[in-house]
N, C-alpha and C positions, 0 to 999 in steps of 0.2 A: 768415559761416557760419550756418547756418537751424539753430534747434534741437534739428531730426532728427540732421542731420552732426553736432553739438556730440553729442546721445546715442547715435547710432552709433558716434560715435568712442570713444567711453568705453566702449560695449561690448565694441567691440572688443578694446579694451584689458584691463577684464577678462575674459572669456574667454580671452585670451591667457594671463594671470597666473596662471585660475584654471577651467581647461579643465574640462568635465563638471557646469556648473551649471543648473541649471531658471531660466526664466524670473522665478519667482516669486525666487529666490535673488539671479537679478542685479538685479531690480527692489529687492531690502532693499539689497544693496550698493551699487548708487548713490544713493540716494532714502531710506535709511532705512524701519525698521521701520514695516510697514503700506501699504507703499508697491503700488501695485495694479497687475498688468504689464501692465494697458495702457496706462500710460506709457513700457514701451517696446516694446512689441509691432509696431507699426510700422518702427522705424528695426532692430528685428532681422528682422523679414521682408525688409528692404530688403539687412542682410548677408547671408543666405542665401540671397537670389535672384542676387547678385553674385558668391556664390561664395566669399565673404570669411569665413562662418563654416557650419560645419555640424549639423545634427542628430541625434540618434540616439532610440531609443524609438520606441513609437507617440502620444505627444502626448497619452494619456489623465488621468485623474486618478488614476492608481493608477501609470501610467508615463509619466508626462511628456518630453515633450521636455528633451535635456541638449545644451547648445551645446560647440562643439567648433573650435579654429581650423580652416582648410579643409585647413591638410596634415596634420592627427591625429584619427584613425578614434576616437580613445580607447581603446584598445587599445598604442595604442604603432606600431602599423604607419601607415604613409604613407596616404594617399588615393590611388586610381588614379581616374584620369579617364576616362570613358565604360566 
């Protein structure tokens, strides 16, 4: 396993755990404090283009992007597809 798949899969996982986190958030919860997210900025564009997790916000610094499994809008309602 290459260690994109080893950090994707751990995203995954949290995101699952802990639906509605910024980048910068999931990058302290793997990697500890200070941890810079482009260490994982990769292997999460790699879930999001898959499908496996989703976004919300506009990606700013005042509103960042918040990751989301692909079946929860974060709202609580389902994802519909197309």
């Amino acid at each position: 396993m290459s260690r994109a798949q080893t950090v994707g899969t751990r995203l995954s996982d949290q995101i699952r755990r802990a639906p509605g986190q910024t980048a910068a958030e999931l990058a302290v919860t793997l990697f500890g404090p200070g941890a810079p997210t482009s260490r994982i900025q990769f292997p999460l564009e790699i879930l999001v283009r898959r499908g496996k997790v989703c976004r919300r916000d506009r990606g700013g610094r005042t509103t960042p992007y918040r990751y989301f499994p692909a079946q929860d809008r974060g709202d609580g309602a389902p994802l519909r597809r197309g």
